[in-house]
Short mmCIF file of the C-alpha atoms (twelve columns), coordinates in Angstrom:
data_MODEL
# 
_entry.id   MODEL 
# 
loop_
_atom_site.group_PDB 
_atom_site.id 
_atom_site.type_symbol 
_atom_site.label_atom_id 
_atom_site.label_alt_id 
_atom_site.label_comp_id 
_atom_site.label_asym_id 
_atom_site.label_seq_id 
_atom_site.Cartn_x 
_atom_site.Cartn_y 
_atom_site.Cartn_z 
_atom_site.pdbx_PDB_model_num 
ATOM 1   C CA . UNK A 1   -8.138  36.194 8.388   1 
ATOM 2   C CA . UNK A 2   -11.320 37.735 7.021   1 
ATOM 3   C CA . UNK A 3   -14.755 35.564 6.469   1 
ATOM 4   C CA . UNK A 4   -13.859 35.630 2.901   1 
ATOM 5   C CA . UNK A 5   -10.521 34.632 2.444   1 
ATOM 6   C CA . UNK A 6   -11.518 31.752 4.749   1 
ATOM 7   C CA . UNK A 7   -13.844 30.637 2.382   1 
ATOM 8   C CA . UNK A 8   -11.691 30.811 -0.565  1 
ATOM 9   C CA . UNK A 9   -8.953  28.964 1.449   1 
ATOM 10  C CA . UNK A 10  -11.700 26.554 1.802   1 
ATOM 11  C CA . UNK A 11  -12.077 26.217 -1.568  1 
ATOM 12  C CA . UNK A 12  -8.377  25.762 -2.767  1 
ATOM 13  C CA . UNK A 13  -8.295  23.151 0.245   1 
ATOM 14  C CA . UNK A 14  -11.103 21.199 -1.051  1 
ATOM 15  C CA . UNK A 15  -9.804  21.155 -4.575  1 
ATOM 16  C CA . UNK A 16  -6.274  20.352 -3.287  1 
ATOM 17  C CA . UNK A 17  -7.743  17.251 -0.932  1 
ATOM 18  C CA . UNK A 18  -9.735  15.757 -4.060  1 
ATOM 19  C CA . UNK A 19  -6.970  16.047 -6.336  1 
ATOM 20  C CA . UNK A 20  -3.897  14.551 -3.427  1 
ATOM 21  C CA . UNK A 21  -6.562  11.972 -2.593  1 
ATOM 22  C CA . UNK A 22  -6.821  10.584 -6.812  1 
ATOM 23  C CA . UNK A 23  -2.683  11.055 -6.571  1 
ATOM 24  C CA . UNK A 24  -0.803  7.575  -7.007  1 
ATOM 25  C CA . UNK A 25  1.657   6.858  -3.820  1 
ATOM 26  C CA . UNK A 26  4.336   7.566  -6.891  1 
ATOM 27  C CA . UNK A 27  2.798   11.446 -7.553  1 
ATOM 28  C CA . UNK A 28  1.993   11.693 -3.676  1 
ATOM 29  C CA . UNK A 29  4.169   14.095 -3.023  1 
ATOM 30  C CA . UNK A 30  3.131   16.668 -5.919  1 
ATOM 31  C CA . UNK A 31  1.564   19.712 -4.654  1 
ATOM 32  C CA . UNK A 32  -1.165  21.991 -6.655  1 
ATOM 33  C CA . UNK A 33  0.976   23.545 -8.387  1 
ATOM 34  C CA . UNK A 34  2.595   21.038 -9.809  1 
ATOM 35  C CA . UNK A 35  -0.711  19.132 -11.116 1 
ATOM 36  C CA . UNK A 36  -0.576  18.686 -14.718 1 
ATOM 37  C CA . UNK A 37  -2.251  16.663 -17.586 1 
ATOM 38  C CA . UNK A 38  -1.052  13.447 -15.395 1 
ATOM 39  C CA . UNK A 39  -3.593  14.195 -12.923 1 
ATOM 40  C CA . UNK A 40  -6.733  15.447 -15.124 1 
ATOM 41  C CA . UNK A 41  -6.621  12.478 -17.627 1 
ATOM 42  C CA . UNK A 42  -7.304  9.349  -15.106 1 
ATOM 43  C CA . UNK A 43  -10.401 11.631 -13.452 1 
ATOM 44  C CA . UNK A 44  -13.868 10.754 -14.472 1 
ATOM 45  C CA . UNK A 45  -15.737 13.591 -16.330 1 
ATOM 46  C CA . UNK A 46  -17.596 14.399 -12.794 1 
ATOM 47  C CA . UNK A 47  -14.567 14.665 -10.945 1 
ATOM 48  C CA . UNK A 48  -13.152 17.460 -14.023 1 
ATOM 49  C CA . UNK A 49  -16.176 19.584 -13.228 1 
ATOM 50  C CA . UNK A 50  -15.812 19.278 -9.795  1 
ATOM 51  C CA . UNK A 51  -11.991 19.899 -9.874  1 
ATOM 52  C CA . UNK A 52  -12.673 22.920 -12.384 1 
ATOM 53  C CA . UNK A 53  -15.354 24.675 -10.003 1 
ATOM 54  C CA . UNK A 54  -13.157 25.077 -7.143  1 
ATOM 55  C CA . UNK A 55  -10.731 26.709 -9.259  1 
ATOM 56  C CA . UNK A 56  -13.450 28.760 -10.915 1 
ATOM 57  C CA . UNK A 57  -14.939 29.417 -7.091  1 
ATOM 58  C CA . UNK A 58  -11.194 30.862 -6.118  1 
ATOM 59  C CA . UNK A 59  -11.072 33.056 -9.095  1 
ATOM 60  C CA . UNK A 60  -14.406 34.462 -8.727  1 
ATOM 61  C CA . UNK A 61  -13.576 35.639 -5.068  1 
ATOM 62  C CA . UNK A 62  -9.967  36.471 -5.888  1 
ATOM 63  C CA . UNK A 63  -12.357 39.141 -8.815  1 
ATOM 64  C CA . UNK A 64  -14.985 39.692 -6.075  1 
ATOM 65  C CA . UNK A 65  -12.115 40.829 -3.411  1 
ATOM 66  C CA . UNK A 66  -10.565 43.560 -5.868  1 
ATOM 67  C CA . UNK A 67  -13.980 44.973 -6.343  1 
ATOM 68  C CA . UNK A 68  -15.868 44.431 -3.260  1 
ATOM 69  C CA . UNK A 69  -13.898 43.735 0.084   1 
ATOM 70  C CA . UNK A 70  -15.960 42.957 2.994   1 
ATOM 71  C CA . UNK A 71  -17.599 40.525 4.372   1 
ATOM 72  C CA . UNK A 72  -19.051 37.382 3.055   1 
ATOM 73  C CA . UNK A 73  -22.068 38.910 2.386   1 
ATOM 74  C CA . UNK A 74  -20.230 42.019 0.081   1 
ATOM 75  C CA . UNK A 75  -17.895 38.921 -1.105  1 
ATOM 76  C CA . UNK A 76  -20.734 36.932 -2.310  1 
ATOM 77  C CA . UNK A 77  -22.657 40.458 -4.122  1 
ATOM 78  C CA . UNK A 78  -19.355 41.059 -5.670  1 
ATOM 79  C CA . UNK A 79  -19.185 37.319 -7.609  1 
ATOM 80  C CA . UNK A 80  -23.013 38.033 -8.548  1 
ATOM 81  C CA . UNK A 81  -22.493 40.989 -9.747  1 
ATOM 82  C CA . UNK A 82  -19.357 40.485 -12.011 1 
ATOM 83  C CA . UNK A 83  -20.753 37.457 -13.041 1 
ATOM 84  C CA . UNK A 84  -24.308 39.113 -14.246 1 
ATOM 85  C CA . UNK A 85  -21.958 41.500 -15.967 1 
ATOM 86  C CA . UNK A 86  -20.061 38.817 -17.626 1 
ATOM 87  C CA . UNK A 87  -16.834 40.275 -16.015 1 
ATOM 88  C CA . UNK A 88  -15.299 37.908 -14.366 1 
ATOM 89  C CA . UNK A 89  -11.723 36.658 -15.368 1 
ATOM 90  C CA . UNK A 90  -13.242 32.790 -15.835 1 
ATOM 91  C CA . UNK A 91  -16.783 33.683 -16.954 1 
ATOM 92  C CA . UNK A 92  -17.607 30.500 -18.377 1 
ATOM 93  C CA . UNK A 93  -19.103 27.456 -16.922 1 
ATOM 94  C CA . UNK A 94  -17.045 24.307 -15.419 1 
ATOM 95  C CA . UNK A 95  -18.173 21.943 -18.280 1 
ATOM 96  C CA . UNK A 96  -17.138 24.084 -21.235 1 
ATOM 97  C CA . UNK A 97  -13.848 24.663 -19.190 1 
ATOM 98  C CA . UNK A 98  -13.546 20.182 -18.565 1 
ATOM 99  C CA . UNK A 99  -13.915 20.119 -21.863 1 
ATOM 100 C CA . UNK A 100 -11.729 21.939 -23.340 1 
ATOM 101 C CA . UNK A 101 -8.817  20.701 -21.064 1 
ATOM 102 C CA . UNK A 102 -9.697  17.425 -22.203 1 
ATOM 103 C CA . UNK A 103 -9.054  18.784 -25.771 1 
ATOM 104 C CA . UNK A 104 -5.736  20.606 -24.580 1 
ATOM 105 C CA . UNK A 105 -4.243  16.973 -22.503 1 
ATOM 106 C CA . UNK A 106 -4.863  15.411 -25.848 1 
ATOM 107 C CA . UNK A 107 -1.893  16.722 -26.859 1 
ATOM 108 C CA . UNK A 108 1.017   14.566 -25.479 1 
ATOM 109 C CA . UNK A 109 3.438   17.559 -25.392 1 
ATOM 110 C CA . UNK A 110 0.827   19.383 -23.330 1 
ATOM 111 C CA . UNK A 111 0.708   16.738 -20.547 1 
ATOM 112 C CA . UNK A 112 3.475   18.810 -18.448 1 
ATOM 113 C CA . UNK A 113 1.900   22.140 -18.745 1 
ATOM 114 C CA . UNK A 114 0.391   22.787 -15.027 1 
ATOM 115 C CA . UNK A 115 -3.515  22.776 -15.081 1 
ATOM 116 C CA . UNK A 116 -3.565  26.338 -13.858 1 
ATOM 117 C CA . UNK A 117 -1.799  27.551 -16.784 1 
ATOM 118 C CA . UNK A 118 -3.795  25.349 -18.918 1 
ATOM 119 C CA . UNK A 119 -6.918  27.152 -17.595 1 
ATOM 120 C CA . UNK A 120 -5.272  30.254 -18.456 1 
ATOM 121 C CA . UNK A 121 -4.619  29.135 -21.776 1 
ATOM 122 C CA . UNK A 122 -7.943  28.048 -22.825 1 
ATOM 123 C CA . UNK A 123 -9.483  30.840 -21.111 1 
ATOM 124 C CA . UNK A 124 -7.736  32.822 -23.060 1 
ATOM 125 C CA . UNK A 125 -8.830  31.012 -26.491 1 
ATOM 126 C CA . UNK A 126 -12.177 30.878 -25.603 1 
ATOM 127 C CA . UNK A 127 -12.490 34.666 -24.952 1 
ATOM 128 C CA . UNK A 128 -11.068 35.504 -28.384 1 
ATOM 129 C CA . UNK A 129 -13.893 32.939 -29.941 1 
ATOM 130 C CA . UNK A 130 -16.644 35.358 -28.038 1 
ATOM 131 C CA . UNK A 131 -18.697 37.608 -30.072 1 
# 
């Protein structure tokens, strides 16, 4: 496994262990990809931003890693440079993003949506507000 896929393993374990560790002993058994609006409502606003950076860390190296293989050095050039270019897939920052999935998981028929897709979604919405 290369230096940078170690690191973004790193990250998706980090966000997993914070999130399993705020799990009831009834949702215990729910893996990442099953996290929905269940999970992000009882998490203080800290924990949101701190939840939505990993995820925002794994997608910038996921970008930096079609761009810029290499080492962790190339890995971490690549996120700097698509983010000074404003190209990254999640280019905005991890409060606008808690935000506006506190917005979306106001809706009670969005509570089952899974927060990945929910991050798509608003991404999405918030790149069609851009200028």
């Amino acid at each position: 496994m290369t230096l940078g896929r170690r690191w973004w393993v790193v990250a998706v374990t980090a966000v997993a262990a914070f999130a399993a560790g705020r799990a009831t002993a009834s949702q215990a058994e729910r893996g990442w990809l099953a996290y929905d609006g269940r999970e992000w409502t009882p998490f203080a606003p800290r924990e949101k931003q701190v939840y939505v950076a990993g995820f925002l860390a794994g997608g910038a190296l996921a970008d930096a890693e079609r761009v810029a293989p290499g080492d962790s050095a190339a890995l971490r050039r690549g996120v700097d440079s698509l983010a000074r270019g404003g190209v990254l897939r999640f280019p905005f920052g991890q409060v606008v993003y808690a935000t506006q999935l506190d917005e979306f998981y106001w809706w009670d028929n969005h509570i089952p949506v899974p927060l990945y897709l929910a991050l798509r979604d608003v991404n999405r919405r918030l790149k069609r507000q851009e200028p």
